[in-house]
VOPAGU-2260 file (C-alpha; in pm, 1 decimal, decimal comma):
REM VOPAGU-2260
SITE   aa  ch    i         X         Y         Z
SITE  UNK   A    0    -976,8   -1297,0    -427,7
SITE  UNK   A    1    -669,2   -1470,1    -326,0
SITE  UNK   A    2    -350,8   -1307,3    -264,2
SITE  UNK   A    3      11,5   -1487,5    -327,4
SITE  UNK   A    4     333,2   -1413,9    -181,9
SITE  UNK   A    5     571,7   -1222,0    -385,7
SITE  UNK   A    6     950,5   -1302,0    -289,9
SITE  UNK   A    7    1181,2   -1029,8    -171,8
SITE  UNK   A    8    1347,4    -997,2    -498,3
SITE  UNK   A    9    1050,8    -931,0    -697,2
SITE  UNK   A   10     879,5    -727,6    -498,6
SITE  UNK   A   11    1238,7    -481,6    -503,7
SITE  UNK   A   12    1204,6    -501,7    -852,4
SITE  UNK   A   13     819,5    -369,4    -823,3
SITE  UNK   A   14     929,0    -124,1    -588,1
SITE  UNK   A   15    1248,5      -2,4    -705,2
SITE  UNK   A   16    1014,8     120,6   -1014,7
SITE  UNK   A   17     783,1     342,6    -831,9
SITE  UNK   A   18    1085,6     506,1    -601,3
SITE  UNK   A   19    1169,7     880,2    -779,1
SITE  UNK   A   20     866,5     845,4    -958,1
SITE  UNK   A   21     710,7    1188,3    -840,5
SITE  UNK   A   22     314,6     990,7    -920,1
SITE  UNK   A   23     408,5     786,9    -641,0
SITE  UNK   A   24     732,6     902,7    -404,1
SITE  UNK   A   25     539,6    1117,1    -137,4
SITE  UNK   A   26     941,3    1155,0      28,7
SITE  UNK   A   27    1196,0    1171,6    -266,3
SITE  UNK   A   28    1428,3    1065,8     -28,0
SITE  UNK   A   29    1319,3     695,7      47,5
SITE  UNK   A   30    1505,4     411,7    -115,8
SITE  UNK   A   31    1396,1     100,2    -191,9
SITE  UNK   A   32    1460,8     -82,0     139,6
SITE  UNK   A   33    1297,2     216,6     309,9
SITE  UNK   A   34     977,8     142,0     154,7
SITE  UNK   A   35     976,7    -190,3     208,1
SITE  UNK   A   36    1088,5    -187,5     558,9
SITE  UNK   A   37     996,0    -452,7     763,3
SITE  UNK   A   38     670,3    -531,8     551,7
SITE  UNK   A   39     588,6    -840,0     308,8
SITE  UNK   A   40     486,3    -868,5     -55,5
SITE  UNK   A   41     186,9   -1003,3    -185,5
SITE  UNK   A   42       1,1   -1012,3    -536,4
SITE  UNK   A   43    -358,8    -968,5    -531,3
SITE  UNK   A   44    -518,1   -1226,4    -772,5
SITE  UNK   A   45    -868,6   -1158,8    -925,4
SITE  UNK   A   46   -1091,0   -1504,9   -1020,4
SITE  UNK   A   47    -856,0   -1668,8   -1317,9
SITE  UNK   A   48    -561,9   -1588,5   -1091,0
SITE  UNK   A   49    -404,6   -1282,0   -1285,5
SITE  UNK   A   50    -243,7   -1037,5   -1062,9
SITE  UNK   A   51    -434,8    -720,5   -1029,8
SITE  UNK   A   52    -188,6    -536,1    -769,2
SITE  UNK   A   53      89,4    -595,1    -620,8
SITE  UNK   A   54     152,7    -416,5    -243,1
SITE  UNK   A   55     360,3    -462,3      90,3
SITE  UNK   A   56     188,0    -470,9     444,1
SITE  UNK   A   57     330,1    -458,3     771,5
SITE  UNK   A   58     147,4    -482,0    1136,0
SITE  UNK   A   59     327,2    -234,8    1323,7
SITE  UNK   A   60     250,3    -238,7    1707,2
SITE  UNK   A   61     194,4     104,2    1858,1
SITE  UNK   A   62     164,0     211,8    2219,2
SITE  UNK   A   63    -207,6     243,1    2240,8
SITE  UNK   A   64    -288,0     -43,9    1905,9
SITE  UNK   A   65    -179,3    -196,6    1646,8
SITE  UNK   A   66    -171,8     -69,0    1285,4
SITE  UNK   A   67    -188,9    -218,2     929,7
SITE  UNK   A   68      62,9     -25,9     717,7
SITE  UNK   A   69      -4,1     -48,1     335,9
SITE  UNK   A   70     365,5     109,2     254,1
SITE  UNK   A   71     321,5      95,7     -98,3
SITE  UNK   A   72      36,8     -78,2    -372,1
SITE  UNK   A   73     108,4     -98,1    -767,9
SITE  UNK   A   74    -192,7    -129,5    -960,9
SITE  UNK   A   75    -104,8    -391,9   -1255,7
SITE  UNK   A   76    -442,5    -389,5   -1421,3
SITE  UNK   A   77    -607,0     -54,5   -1580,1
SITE  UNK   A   78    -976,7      -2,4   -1583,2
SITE  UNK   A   79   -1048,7    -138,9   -1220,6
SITE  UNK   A   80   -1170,9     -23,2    -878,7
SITE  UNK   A   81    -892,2    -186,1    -642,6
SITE  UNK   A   82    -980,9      75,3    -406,8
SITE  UNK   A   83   -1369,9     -97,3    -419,6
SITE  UNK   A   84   -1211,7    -481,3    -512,9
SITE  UNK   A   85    -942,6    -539,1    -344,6
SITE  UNK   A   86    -846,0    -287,4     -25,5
SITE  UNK   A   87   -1191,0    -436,9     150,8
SITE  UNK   A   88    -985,4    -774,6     163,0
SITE  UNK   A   89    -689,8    -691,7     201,6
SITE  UNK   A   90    -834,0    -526,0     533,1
SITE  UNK   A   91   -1014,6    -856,6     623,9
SITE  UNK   A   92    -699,7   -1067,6     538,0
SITE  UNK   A   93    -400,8    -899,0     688,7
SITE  UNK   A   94    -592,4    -656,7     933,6
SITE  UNK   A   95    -637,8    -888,0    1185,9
SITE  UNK   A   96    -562,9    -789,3    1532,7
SITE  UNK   A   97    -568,4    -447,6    1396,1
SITE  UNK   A   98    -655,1    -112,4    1516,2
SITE  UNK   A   99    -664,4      90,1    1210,0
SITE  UNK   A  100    -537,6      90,9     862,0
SITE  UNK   A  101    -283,0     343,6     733,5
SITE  UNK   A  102    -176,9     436,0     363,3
SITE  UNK   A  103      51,8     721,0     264,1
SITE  UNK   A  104     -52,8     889,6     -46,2
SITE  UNK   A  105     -22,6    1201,1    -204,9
SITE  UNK   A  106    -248,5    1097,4    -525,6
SITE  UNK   A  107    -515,3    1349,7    -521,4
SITE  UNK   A  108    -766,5    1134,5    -674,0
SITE  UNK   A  109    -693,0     823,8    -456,0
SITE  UNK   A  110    -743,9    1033,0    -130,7
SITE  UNK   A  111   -1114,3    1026,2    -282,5
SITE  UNK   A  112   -1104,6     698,8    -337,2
SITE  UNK   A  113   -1013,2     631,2      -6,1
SITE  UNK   A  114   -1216,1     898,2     157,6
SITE  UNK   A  115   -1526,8     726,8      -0,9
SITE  UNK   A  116   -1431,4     397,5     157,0
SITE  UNK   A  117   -1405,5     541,4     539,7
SITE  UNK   A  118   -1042,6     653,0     551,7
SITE  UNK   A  119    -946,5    1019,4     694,5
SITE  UNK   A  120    -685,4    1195,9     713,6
SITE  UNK   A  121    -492,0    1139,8     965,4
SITE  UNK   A  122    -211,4    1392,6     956,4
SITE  UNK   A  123     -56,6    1638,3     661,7
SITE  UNK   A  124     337,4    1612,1     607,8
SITE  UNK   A  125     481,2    1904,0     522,0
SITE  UNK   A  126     883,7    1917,8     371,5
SITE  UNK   A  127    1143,0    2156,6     298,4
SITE  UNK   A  128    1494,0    2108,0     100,4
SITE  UNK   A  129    1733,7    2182,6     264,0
């Protein structure tokens, strides 16, 4: 697996699609630049170099360790396990010097997923309209 760089641009463009989509917008408040933050884009690329996801990291330092912050993954492929393929390396390639790895979801079945590969959950996040 090899993962490639996906400009700025693009990866709004990849982005701005999933924001007020209610499958995937745990906040409905965030914006595009908000869910980017200070991360980077990459495209994961299976063996003949097709993208299978595209996602933004970012290493954020904490007072007691550092964490890897998957702040959002788009799944470009159907009928694959990226949870099984490709979240193993992307915790070998970008969670170096990390603590722990952190993904916000509220995807019932992908808290499963994840839940099957070692995560917990870490916290619940309740909201109210005001």
């Amino acid at each position: 697996m090899k993962f490639q760089a996906i400009p700025r641009d693009h990866a709004r463009q990849f982005v701005a699609y999933m924001v007020g989509v209610d499958k995937w917008d745990w906040s409905g408040l965030c914006g595009v630049d908000d869910v980017i933050g200070g991360g980077d884009a990459y495209a994961a690329l299976d063996a003949d170099g097709k993208p299978t996801m595209a996602f933004i990291v970012e290493q954020v330092q904490q007072e007691h360790g550092r964490e890897l912050v998957i702040r959002v993954a788009y799944q470009m492929v159907r009928g694959r396990d990226l949870v099984g393929e490709v979240l193993p390396e992307i915790e070998r390639v970008f969670g170096v010097g990390c603590d722990a790895v952190v993904i916000y979801t509220k995807r019932a079945g992908l808290v499963r997923k994840l839940q099957g590969a070692g995560y917990g959950e870490a916290a619940k996040i309740m909201r109210k309209k005001l």
